[in-house]
C-alpha positions as CSV (number, residue, x, y, z in Angstrom):
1,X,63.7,91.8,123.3
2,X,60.3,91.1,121.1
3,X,60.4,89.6,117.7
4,X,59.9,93.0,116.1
5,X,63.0,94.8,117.7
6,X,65.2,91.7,116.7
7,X,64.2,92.3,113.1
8,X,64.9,96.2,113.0
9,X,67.9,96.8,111.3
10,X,71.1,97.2,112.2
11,X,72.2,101.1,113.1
12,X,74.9,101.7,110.4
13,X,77.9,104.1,110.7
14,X,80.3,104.8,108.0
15,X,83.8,102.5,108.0
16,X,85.6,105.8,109.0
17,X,83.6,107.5,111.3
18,X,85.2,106.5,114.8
19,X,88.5,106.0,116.5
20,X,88.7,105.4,119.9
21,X,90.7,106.2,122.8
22,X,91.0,105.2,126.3
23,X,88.6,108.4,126.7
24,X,86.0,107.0,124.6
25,X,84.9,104.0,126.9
26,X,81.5,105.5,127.4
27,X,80.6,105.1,124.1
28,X,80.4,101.4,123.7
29,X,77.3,100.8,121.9
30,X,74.0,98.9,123.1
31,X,73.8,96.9,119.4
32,X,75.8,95.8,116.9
33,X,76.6,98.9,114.1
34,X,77.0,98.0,110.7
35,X,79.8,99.8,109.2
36,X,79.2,100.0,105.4
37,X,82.6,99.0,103.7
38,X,83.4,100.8,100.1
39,X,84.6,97.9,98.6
40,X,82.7,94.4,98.8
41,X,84.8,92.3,96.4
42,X,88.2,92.2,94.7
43,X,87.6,91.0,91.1
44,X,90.3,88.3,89.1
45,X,93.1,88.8,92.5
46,X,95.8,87.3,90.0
47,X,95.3,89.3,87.0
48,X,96.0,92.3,89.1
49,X,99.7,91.5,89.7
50,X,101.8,90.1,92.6
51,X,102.9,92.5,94.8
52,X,106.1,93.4,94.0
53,X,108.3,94.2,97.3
54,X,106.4,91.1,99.2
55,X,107.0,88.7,96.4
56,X,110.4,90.0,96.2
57,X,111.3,89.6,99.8
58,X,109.5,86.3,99.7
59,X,111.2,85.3,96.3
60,X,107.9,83.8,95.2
61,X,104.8,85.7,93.5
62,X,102.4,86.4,96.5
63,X,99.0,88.3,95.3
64,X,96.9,89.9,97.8
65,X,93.6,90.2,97.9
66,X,92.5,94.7,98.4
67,X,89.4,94.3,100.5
68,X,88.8,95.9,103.9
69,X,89.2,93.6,106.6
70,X,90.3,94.8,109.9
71,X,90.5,91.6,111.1
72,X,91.8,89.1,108.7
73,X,93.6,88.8,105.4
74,X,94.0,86.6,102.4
75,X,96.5,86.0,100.1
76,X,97.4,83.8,97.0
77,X,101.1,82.1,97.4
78,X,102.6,80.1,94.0
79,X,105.8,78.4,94.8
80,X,107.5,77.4,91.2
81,X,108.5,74.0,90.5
82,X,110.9,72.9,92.8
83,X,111.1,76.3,94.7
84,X,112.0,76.9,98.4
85,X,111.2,80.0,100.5
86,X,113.0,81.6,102.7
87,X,112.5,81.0,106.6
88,X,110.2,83.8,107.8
89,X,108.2,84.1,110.9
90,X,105.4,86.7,112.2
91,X,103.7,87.6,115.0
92,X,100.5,86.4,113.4
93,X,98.5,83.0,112.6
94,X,98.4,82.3,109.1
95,X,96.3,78.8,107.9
96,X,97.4,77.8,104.4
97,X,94.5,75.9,102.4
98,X,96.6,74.5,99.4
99,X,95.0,75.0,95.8
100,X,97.5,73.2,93.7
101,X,100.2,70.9,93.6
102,X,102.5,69.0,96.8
103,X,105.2,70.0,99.3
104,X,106.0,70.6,102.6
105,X,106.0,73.4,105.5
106,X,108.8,73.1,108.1
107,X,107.1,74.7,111.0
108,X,110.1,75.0,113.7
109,X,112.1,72.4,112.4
110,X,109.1,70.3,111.5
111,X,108.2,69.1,108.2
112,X,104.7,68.5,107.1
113,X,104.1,67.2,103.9
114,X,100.9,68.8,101.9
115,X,99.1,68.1,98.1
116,X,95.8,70.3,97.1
117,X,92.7,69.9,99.2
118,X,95.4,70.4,102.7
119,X,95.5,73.2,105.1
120,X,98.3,73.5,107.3
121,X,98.5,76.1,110.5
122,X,101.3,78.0,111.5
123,X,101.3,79.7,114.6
124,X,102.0,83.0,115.6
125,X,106.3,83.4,115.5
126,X,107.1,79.8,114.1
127,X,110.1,80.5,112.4
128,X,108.9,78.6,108.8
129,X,109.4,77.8,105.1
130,X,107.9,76.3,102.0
131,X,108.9,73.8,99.4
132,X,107.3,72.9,96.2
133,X,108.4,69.1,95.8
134,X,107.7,68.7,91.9
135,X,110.1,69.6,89.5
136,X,107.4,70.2,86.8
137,X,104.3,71.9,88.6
138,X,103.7,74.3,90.0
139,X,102.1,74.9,93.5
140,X,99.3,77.5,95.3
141,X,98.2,78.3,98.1
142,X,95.4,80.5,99.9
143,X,96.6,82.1,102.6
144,X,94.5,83.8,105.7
145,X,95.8,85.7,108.1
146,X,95.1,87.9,111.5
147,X,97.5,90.4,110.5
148,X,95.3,93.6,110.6
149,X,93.9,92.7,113.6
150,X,97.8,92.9,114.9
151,X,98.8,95.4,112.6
152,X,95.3,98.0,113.9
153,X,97.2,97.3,117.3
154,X,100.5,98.0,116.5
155,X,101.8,94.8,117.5
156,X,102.3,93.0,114.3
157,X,106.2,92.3,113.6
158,X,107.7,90.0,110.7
159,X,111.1,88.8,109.9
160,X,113.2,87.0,107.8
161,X,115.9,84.8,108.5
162,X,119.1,86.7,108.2
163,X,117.8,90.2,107.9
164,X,117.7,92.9,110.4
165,X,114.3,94.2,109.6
């Protein structure tokens, strides 16, 4: 390749232009395509609302953030003071970069204590939970996850502890 072609720009498709099938292997392209999203940021994530079903099945406000990954997602968690989450686990990885405030994740039974500045790593179907360990302050956390990676191939699963989802 010559300087010049590695400075043409990218061939760019439109975010919904292709599917493919088994059927489609031939059309594997040469370069990268750029596939021009419609939406490049989400604007004040909290001031548009938790979600309401998540946060209800979570019992804590959960906000996510409306852009159009296929690969990854984010979220914003906020445990209240002294609140505990329900065990959960997913088929999915999900590292937690704490914002504010101190607790713990129990990651199969083991607890790992966090404060702001942390991440913590769950793996892929760690049955889990959180706890906010003030009694006064609050706590958040970013979330990011490879659920619509799993989710565009049909294998993503969650479930709570107790329920028969």
């Amino acid at each position: 390749m010559t300087v010049n072609e590695s400075r043409r720009p990218m061939e760019t498709a439109s975010p919904k232009d292709e599917k493919f099938t088994s059927n489609d292997f031939h059309k594997t392209y040469a370069r990268p395509v750029f596939r021009r999203p419609e939406k490049l940021i989400h604007r004040n994530v909290e001031q548009a609302g938790a979600h309401d079903q998540f946060s209800s099945e979570r019992k804590h406000p959960v906000f996510f953030v409306d852009l159009p990954t296929q690969n990854v997602s984010m979220t914003i968690g906020g445990l209240l003071p002294d609140q505990l989450t329900n065990r959960h686990r997913h088929t999915y990885e999900t590292v937690l970069y704490v914002l504010e405030g101190q607790g713990w994740t129990e990651v199969e039974g083991e607890r790992v204590e966090w404060k702001a500045g942390d991440a913590v790593y769950i793996p892929s179907w760690a049955w889990h939970r959180h706890q906010n360990t003030s009694a006064t302050e609050p706590a958040r956390y970013l979330a990011c996850e490879n659920a619509p990676q799993l989710q565009n191939l049909g294998v993503a699963l969650r479930e709570e502890e107790g329920r028969d989802l």
